[in-house]
C-alpha atoms as one frame of an Amber mdcrd trajectory, in Angstrom:
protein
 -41.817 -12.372  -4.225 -38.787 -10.728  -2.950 -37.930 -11.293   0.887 -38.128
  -8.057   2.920 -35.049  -6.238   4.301 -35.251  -5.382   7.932 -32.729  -2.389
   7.738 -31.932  -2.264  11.669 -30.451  -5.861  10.958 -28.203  -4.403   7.689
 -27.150  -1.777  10.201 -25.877  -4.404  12.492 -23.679  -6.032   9.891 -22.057
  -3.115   8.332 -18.357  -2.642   8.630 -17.333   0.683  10.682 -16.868   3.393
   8.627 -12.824   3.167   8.978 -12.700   0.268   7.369 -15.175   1.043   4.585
 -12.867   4.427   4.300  -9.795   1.831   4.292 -11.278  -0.238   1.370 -12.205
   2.982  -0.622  -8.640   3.885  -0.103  -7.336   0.596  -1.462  -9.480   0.643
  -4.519  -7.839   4.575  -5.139  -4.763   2.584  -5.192  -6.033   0.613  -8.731
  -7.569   3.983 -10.492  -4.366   4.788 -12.112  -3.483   2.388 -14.882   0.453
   2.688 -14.546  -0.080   1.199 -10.836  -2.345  -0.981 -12.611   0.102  -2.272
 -14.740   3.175  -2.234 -12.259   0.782  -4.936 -10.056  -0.004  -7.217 -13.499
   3.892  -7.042 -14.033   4.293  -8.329 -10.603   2.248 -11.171 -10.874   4.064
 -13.928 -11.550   7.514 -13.172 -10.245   9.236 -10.272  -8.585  11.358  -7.575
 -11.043  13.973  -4.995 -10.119  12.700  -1.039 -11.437  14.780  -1.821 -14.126
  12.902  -4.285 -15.518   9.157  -3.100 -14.711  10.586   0.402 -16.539  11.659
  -1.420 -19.311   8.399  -3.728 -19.691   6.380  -0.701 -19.455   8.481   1.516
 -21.251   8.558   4.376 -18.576  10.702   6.200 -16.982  12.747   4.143 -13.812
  11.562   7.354 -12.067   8.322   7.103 -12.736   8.143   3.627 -12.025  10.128
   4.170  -8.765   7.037   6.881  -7.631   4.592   4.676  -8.408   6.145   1.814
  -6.531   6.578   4.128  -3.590   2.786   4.496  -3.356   2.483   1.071  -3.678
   4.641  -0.024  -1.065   2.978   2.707   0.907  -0.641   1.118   0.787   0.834
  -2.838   1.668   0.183  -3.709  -1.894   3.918  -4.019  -3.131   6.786  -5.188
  -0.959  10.713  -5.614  -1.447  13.710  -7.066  -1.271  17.635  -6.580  -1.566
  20.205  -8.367  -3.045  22.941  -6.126  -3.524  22.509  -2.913  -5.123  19.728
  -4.163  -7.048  16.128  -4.038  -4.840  13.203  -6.416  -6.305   9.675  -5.885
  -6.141   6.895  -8.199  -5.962   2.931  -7.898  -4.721   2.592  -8.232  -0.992
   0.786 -11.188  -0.973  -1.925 -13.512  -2.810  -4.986 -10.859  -1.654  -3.495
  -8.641  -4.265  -3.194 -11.061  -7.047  -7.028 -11.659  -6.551  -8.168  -8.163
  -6.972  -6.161  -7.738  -9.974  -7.127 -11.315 -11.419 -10.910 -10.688 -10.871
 -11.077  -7.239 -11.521  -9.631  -8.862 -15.295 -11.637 -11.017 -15.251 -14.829
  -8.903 -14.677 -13.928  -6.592 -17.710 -13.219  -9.775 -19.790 -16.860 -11.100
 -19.028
């Protein structure tokens, strides 16, 4: 027999509603599969728009926007080294979403 749920004690453990907004907002950030695919890029080692455009075959401008709205949400940051600026994910949070969400739609 299933356990009942006291509800007043499920109210008492739910997150405020800015951070449940926050998280929504952070999962808009992996509904568009060019974002999507700039993150898998990323993965392993950090890549100048040069090379993400060319792995992807886009645009470096379109790759530029969408890295802009990734750096934007903490998901992507950077780094200089001369003219060239490299690219990898923020940090091993984001490598986790986009490993399990794989891994979900592998199952």
């Amino acid at each position: 027999m299933a356990k009942k749920v006291n509800i007043n004690d499920k109210k008492t453990g739910m997150p405020k509603d800015e951070y449940l907004s926050d998280v929504a907002d952070l999962f808009k950030m992996f509904s568009d599969s060019t974002r999507v695919k700039i993150m898998f890029a990323l993965m392993d080692k950090e890549l100048c728009v040069m090379d993400i455009s060319s792995l992807l075959n886009m645009t470096q401008s379109a790759i530029s926007h969408q890295l802009k709205i990734l750096k934007s949400a903490n998901l992507v940051s950077n780094r200089r080294e001369g003219k060239t600026i490299y690219y990898m994910l923020s940090d091993d949070h984001v490598k986790s979403i986009i490993a399990q969400g794989l891994d979900h739609i592998l199952e």
